[in-house]
CHARMM internal coordinates of N, CA and C (Angstrom, degrees):
IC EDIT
DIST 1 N 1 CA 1.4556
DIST 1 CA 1 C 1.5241
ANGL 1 N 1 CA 1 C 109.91
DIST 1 C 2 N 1.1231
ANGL 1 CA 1 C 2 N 116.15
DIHE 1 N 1 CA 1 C 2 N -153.67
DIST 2 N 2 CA 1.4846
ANGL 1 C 2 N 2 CA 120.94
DIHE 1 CA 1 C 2 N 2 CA 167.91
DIST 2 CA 2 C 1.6086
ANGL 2 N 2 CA 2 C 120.66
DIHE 1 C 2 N 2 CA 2 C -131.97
DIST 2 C 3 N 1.4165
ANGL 2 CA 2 C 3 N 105.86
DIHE 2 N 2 CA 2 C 3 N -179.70
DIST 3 N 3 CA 1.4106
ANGL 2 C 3 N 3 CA 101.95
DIHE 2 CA 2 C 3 N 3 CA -177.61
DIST 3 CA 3 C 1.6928
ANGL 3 N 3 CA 3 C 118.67
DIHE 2 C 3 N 3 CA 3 C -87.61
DIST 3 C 4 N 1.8866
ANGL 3 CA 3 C 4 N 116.93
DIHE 3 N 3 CA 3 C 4 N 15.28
DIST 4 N 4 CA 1.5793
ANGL 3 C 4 N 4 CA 98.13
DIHE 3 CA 3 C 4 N 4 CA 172.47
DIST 4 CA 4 C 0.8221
ANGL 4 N 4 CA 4 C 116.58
DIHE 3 C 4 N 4 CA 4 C -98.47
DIST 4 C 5 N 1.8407
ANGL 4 CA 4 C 5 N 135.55
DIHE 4 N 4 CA 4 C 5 N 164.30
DIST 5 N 5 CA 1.3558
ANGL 4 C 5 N 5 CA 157.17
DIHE 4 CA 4 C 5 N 5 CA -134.47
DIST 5 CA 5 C 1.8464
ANGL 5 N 5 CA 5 C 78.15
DIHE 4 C 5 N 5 CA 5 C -87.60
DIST 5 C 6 N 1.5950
ANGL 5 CA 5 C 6 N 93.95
DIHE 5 N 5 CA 5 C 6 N 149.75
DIST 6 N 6 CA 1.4989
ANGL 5 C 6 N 6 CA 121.53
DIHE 5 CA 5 C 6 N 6 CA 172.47
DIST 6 CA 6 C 1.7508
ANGL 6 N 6 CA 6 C 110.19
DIHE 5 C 6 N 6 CA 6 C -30.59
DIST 6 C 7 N 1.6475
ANGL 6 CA 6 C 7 N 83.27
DIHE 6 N 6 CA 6 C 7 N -59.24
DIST 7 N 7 CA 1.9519
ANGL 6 C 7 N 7 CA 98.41
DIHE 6 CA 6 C 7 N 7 CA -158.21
DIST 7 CA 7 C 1.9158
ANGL 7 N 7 CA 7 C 97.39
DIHE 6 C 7 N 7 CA 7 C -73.06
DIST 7 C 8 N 1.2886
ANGL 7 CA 7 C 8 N 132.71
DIHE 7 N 7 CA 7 C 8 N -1.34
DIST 8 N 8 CA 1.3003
ANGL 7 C 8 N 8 CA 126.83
DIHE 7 CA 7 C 8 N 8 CA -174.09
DIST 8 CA 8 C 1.7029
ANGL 8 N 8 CA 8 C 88.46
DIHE 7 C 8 N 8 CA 8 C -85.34
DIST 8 C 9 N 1.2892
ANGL 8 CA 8 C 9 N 94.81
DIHE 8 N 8 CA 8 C 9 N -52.59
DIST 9 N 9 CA 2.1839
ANGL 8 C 9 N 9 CA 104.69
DIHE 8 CA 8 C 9 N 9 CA -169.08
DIST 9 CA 9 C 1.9965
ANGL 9 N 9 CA 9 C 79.48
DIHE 8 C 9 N 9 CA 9 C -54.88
DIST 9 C 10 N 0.8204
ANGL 9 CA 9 C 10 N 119.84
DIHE 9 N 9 CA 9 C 10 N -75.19
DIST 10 N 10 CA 1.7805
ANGL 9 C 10 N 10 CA 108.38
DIHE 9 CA 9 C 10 N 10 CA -152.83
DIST 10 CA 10 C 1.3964
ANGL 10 N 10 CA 10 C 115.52
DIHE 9 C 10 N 10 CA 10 C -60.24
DIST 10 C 11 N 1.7791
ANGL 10 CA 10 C 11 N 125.30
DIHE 10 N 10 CA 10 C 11 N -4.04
DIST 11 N 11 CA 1.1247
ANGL 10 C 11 N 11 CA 124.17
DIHE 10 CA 10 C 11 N 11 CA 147.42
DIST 11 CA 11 C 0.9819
ANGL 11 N 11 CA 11 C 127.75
DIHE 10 C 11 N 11 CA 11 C -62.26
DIST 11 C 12 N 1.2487
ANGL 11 CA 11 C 12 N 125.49
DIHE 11 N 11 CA 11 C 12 N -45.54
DIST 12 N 12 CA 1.7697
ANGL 11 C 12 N 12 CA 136.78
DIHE 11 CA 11 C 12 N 12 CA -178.20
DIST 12 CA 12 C 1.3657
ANGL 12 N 12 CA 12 C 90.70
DIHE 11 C 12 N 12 CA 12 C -58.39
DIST 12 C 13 N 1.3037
ANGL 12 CA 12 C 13 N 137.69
DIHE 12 N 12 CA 12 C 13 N -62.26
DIST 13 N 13 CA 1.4887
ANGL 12 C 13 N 13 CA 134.80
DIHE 12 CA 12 C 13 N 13 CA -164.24
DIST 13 CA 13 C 1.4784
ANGL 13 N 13 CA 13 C 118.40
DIHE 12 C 13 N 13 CA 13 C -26.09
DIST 13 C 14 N 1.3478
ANGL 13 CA 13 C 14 N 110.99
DIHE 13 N 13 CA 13 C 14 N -57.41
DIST 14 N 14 CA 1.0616
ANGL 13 C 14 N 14 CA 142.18
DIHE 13 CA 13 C 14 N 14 CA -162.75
DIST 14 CA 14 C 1.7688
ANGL 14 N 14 CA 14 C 143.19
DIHE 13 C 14 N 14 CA 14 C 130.00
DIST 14 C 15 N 0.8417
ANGL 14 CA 14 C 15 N 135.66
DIHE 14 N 14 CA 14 C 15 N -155.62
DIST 15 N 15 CA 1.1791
ANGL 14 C 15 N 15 CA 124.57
DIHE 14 CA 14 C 15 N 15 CA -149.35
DIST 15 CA 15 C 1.6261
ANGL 15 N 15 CA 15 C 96.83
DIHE 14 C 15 N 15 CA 15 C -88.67
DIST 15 C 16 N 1.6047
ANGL 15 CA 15 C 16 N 106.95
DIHE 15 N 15 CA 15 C 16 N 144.58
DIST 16 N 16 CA 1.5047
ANGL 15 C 16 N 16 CA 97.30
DIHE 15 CA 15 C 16 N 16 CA 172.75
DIST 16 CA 16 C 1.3309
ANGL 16 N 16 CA 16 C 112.72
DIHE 15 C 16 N 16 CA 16 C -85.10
DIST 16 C 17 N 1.7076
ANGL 16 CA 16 C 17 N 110.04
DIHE 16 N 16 CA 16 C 17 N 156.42
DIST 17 N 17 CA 1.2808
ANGL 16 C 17 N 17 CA 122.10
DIHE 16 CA 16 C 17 N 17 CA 168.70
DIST 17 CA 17 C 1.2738
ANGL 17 N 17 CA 17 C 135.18
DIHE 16 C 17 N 17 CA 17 C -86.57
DIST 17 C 18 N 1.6248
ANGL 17 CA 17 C 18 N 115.56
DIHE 17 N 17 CA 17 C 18 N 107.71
DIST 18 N 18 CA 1.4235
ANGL 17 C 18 N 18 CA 128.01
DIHE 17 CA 17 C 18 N 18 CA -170.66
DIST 18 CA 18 C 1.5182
ANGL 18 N 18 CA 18 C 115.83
DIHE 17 C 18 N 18 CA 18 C -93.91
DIST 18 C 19 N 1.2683
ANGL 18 CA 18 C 19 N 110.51
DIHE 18 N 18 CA 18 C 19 N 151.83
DIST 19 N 19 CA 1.5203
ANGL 18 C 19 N 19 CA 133.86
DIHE 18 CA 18 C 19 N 19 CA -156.96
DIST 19 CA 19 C 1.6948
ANGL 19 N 19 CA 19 C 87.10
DIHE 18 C 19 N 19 CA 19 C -81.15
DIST 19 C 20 N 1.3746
ANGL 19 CA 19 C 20 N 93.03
DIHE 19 N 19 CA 19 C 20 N 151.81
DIST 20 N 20 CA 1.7447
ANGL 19 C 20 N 20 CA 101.27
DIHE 19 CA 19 C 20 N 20 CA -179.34
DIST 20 CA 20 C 1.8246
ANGL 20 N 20 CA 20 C 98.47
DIHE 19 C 20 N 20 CA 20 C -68.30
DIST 20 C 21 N 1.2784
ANGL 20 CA 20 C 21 N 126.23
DIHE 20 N 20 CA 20 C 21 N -43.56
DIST 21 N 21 CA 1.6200
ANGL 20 C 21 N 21 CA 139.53
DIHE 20 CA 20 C 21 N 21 CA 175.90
DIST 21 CA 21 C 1.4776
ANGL 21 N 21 CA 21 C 108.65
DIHE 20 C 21 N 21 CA 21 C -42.84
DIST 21 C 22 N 1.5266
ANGL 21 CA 21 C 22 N 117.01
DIHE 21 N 21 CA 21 C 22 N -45.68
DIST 22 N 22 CA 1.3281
ANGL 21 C 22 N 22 CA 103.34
DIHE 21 CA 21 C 22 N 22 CA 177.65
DIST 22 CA 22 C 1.1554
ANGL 22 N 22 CA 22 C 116.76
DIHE 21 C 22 N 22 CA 22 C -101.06
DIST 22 C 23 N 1.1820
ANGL 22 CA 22 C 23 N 126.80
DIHE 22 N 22 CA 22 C 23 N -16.25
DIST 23 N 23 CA 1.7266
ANGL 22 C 23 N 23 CA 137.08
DIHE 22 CA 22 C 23 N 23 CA 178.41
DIST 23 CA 23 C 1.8913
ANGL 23 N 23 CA 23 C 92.58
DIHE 22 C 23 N 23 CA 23 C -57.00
DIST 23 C 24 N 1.4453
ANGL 23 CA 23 C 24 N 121.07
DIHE 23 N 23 CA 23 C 24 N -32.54
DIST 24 N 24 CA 1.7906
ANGL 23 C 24 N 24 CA 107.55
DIHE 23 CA 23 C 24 N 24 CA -163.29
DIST 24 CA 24 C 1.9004
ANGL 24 N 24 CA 24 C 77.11
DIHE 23 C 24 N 24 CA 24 C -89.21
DIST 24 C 25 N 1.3656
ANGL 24 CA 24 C 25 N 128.61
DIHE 24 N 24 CA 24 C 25 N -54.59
DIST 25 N 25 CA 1.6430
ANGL 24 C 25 N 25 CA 123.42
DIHE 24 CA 24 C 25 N 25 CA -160.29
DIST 25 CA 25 C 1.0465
ANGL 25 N 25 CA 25 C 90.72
DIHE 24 C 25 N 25 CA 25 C -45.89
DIST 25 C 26 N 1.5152
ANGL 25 CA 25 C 26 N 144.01
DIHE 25 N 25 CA 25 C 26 N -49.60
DIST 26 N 26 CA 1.9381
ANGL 25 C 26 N 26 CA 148.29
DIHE 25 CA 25 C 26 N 26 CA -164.64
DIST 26 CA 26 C 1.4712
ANGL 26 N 26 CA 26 C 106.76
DIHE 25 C 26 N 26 CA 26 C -64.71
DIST 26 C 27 N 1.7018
ANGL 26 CA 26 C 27 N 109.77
DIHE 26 N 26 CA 26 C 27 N -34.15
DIST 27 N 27 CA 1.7192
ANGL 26 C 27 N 27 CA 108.80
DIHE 26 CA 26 C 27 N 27 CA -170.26
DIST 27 CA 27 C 1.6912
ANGL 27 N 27 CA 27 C 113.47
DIHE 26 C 27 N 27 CA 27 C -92.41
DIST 27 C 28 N 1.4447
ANGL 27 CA 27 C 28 N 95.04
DIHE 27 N 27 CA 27 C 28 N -14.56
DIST 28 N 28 CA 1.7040
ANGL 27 C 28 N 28 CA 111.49
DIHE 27 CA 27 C 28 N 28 CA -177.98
DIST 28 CA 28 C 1.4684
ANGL 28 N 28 CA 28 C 106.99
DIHE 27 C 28 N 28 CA 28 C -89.21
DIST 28 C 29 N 1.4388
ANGL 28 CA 28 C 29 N 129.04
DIHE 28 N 28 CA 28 C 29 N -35.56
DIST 29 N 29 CA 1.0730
ANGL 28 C 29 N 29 CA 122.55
DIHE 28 CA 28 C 29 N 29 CA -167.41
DIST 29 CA 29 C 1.6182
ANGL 29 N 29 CA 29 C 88.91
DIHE 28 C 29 N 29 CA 29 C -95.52
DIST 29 C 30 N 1.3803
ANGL 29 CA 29 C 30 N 145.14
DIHE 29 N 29 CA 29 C 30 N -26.12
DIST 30 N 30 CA 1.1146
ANGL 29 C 30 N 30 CA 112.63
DIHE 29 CA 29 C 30 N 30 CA 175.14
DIST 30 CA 30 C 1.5537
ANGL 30 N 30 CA 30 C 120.54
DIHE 29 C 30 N 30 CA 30 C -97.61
DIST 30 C 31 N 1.3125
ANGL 30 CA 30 C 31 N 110.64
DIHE 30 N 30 CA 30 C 31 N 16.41
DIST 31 N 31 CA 1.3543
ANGL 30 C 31 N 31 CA 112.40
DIHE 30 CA 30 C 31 N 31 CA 156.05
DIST 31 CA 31 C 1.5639
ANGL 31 N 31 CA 31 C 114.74
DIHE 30 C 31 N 31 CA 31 C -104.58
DIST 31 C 32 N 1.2550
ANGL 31 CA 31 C 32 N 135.07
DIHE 31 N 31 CA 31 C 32 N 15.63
DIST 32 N 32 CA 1.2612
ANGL 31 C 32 N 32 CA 153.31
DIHE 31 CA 31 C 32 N 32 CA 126.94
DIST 32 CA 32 C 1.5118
ANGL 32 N 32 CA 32 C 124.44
DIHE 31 C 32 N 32 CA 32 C -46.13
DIST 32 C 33 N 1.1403
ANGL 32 CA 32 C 33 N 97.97
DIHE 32 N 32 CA 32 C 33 N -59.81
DIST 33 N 33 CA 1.4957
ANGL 32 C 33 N 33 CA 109.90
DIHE 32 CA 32 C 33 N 33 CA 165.54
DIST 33 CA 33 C 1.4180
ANGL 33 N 33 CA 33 C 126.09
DIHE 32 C 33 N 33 CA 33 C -51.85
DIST 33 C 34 N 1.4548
ANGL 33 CA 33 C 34 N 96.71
DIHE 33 N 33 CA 33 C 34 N -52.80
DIST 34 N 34 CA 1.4023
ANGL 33 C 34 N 34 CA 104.85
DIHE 33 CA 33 C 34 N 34 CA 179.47
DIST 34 CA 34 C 1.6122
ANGL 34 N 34 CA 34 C 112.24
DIHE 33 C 34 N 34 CA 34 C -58.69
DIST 34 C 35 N 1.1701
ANGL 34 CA 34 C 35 N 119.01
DIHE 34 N 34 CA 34 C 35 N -38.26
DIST 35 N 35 CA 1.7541
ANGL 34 C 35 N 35 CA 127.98
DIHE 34 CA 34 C 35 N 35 CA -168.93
DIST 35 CA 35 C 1.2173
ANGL 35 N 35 CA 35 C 89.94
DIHE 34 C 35 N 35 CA 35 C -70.46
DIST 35 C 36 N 1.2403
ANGL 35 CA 35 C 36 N 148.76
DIHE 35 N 35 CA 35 C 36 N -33.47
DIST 36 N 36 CA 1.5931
ANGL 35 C 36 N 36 CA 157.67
DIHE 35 CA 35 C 36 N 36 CA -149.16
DIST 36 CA 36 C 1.4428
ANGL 36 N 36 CA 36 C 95.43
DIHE 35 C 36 N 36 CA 36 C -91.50
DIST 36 C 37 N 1.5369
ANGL 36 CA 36 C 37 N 119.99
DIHE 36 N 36 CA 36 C 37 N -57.39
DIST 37 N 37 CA 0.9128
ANGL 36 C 37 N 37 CA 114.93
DIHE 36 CA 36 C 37 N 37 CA -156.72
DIST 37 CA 37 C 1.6927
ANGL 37 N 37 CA 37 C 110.57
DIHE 36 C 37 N 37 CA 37 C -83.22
DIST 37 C 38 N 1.4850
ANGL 37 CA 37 C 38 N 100.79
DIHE 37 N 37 CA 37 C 38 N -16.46
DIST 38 N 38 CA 1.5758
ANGL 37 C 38 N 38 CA 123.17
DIHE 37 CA 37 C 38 N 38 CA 159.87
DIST 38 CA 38 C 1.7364
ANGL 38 N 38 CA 38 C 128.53
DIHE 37 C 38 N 38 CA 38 C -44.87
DIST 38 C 39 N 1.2286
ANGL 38 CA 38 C 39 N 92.90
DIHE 38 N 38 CA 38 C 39 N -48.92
DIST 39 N 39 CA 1.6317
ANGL 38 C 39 N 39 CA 119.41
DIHE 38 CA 38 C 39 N 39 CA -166.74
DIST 39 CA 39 C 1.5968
ANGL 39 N 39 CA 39 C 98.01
DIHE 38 C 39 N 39 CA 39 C -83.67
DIST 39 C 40 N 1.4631
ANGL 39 CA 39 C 40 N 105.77
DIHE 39 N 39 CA 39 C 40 N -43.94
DIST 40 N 40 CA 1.9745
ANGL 39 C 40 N 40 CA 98.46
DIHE 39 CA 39 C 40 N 40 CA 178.99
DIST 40 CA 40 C 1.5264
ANGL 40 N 40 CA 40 C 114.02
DIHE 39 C 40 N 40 CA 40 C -80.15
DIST 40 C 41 N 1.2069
ANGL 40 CA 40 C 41 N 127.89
DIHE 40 N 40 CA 40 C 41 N -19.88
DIST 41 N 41 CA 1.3524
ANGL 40 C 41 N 41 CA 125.75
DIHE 40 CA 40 C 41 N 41 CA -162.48
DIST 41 CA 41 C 1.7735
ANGL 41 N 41 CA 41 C 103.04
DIHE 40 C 41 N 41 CA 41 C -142.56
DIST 41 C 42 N 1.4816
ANGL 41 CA 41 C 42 N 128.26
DIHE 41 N 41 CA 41 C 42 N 57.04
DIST 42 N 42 CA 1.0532
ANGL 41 C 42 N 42 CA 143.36
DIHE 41 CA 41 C 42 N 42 CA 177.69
DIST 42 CA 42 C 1.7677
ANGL 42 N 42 CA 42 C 126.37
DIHE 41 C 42 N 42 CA 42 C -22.67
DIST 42 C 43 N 1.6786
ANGL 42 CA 42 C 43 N 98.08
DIHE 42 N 42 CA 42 C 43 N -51.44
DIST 43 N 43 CA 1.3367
ANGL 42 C 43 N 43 CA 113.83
DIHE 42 CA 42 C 43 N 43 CA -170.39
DIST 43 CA 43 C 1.7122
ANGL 43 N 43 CA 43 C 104.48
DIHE 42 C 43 N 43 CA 43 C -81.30
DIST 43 C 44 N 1.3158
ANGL 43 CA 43 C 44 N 110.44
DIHE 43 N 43 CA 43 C 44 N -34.40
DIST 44 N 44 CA 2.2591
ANGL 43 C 44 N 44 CA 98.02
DIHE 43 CA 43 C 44 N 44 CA 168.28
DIST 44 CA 44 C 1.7424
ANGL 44 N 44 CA 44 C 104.89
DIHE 43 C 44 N 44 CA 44 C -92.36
DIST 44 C 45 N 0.9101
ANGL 44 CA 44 C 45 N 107.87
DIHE 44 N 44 CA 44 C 45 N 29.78
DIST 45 N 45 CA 1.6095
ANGL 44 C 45 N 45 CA 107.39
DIHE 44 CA 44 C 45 N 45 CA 158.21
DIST 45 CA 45 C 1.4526
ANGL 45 N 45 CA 45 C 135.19
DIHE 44 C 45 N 45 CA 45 C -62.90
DIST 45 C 46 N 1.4289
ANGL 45 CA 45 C 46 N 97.63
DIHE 45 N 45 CA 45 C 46 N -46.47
DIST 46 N 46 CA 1.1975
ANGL 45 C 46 N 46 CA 115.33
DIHE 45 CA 45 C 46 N 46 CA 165.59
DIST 46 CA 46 C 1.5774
ANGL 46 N 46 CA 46 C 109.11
DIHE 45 C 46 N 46 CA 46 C 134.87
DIST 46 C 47 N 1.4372
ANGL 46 CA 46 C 47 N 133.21
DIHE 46 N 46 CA 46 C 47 N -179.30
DIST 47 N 47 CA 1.0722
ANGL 46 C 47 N 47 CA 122.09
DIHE 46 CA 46 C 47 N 47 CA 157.50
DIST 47 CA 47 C 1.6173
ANGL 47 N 47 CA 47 C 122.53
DIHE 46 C 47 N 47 CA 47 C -89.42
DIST 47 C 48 N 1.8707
ANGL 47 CA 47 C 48 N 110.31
DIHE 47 N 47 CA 47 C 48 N 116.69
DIST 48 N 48 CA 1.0849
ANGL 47 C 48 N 48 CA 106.00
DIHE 47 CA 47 C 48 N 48 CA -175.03
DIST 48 CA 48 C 1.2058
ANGL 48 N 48 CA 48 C 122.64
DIHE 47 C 48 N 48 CA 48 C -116.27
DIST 48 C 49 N 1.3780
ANGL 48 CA 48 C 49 N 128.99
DIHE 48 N 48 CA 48 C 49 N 29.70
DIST 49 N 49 CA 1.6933
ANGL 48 C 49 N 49 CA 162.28
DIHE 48 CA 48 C 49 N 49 CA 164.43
DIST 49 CA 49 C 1.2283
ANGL 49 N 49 CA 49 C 89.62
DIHE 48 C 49 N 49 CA 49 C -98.49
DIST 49 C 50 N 1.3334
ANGL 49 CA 49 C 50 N 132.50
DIHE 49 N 49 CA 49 C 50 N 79.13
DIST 50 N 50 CA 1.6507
ANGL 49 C 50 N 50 CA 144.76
DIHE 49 CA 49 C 50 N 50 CA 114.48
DIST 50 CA 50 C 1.3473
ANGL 50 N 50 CA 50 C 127.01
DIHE 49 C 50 N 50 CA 50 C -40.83
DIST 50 C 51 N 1.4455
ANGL 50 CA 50 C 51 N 94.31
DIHE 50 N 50 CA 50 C 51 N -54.36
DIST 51 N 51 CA 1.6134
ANGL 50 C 51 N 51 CA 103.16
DIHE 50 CA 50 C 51 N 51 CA -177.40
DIST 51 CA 51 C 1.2655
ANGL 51 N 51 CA 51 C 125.35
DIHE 50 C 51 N 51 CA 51 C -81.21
DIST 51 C 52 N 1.4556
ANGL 51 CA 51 C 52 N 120.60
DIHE 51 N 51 CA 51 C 52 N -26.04
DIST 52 N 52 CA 1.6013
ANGL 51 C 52 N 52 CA 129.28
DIHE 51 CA 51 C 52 N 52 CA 155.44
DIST 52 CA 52 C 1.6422
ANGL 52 N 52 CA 52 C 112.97
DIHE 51 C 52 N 52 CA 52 C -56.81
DIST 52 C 53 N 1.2580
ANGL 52 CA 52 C 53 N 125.45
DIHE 52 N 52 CA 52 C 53 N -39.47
DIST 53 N 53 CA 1.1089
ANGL 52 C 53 N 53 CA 127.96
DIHE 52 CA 52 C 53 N 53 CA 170.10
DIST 53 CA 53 C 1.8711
ANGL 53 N 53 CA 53 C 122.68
DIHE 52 C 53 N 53 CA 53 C -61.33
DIST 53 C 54 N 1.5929
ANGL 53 CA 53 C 54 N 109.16
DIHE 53 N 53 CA 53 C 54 N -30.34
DIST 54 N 54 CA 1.3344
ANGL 53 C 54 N 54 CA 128.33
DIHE 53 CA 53 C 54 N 54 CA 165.42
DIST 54 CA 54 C 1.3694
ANGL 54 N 54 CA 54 C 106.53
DIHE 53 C 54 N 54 CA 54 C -56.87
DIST 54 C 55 N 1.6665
ANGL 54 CA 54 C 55 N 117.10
DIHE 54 N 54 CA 54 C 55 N -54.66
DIST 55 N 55 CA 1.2871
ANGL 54 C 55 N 55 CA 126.23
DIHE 54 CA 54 C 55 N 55 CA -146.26
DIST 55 CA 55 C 1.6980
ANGL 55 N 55 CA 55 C 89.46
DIHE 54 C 55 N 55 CA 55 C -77.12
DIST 55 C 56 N 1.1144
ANGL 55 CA 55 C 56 N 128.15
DIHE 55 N 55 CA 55 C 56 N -45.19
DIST 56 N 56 CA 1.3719
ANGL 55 C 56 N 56 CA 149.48
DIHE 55 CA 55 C 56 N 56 CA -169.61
DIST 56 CA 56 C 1.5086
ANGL 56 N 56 CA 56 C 106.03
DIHE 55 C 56 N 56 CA 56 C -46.14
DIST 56 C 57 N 1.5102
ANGL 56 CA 56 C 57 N 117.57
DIHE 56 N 56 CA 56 C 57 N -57.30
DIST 57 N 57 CA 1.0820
ANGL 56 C 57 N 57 CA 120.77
DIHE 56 CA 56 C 57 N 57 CA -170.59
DIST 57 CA 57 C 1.8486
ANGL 57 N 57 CA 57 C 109.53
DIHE 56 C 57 N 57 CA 57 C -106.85
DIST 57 C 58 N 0.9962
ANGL 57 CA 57 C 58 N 117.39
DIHE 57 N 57 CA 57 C 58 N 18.11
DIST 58 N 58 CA 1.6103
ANGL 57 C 58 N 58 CA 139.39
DIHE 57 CA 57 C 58 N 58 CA 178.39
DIST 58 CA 58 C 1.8782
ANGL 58 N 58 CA 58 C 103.19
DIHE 57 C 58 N 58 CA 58 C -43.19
DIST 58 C 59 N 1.1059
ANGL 58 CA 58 C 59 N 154.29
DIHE 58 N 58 CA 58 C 59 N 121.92
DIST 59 N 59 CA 1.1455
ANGL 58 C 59 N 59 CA 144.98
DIHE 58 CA 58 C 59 N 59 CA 142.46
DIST 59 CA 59 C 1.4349
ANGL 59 N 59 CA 59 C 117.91
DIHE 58 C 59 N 59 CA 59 C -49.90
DIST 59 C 60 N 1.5876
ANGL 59 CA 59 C 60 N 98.04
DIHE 59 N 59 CA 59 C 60 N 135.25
DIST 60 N 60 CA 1.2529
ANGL 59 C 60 N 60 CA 110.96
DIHE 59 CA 59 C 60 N 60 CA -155.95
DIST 60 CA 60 C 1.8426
ANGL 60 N 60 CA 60 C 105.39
DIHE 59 C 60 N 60 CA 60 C -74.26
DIST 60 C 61 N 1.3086
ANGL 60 CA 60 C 61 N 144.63
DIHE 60 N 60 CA 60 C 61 N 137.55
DIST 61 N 61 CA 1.1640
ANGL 60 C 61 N 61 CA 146.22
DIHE 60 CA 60 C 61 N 61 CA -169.26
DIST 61 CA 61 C 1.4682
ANGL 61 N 61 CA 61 C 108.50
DIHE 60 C 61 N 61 CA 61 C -102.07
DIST 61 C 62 N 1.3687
ANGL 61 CA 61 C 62 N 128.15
DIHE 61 N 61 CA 61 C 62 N 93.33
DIST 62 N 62 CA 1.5821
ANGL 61 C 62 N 62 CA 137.36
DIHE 61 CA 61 C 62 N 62 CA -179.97
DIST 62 CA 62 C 1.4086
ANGL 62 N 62 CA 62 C 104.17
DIHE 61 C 62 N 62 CA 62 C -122.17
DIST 62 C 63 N 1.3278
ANGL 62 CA 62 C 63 N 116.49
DIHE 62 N 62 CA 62 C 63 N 62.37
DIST 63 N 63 CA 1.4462
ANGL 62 C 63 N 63 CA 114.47
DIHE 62 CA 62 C 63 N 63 CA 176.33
DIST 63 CA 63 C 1.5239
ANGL 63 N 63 CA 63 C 97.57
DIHE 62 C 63 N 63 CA 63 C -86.69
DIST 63 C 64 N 1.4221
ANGL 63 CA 63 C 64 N 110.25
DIHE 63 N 63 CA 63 C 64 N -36.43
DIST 64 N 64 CA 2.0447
ANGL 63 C 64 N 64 CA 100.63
DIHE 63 CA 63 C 64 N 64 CA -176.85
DIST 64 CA 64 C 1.8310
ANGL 64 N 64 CA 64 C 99.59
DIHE 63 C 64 N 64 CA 64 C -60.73
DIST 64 C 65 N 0.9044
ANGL 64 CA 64 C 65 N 113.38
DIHE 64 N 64 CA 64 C 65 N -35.62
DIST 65 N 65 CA 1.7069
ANGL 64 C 65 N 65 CA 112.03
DIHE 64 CA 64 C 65 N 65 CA -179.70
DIST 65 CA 65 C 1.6138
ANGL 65 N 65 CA 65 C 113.72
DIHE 64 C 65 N 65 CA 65 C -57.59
DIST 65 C 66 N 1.6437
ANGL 65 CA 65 C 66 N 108.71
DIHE 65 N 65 CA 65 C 66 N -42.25
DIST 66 N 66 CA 1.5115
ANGL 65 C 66 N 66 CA 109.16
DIHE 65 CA 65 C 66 N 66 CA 178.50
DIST 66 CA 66 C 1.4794
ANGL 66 N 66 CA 66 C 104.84
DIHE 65 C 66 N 66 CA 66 C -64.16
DIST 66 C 67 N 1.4827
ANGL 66 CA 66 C 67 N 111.71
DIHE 66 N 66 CA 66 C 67 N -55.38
DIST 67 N 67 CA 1.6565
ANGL 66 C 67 N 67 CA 113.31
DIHE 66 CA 66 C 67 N 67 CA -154.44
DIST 67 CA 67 C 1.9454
ANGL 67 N 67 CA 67 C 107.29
DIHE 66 C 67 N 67 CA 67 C -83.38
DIST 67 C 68 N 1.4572
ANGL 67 CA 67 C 68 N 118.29
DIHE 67 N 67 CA 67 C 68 N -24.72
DIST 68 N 68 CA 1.1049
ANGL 67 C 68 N 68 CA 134.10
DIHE 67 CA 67 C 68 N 68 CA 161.94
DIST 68 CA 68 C 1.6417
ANGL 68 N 68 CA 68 C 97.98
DIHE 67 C 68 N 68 CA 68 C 78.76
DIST 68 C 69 N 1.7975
ANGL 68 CA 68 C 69 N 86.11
DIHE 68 N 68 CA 68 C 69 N 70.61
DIST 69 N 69 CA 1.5283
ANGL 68 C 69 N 69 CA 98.26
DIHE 68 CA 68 C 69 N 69 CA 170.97
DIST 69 CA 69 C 1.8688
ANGL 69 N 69 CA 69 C 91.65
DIHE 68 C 69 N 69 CA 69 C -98.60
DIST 69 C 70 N 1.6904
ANGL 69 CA 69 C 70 N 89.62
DIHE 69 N 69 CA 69 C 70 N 159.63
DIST 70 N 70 CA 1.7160
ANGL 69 C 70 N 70 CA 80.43
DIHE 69 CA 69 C 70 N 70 CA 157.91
DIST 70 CA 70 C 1.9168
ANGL 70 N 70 CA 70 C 122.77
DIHE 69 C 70 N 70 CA 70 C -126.53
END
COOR INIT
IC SEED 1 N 1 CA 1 C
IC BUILD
């Protein structure tokens, strides 16, 4: 073998295998973070007016104009 520590050889291996239990605690706490990091610094959040942007470009609905309801 050689002379590096155990945990260097089981890095090279490949990736370790995580429990379904902590894989969601790893995806929860870093989407925790993210909301955190949301709430202090507003403007690199991202854009989160999707739906104003929907409403914005919406086609306009004039079916009483075609059929000539009043």
């Amino acid at each position: 073998m050689s002379d590096k520590p155990q945990d260097q050889l089981d890095e090279q291996q490949g990736p370790k295998k995580v429990s379904l239990a902590d894989a969601i605690k790893q995806k929860l706490a870093q989407k925790k973070a993210d909301q955190a990091a949301a709430r202090a610094n507003p403007k690199q959040a991202g854009n989160g007016n999707q739906s104003a942007k929907s409403q914005m470009t919406k086609k306009v609905n004039n079916q009483r104009r075609r059929t000539g309801g009043s």
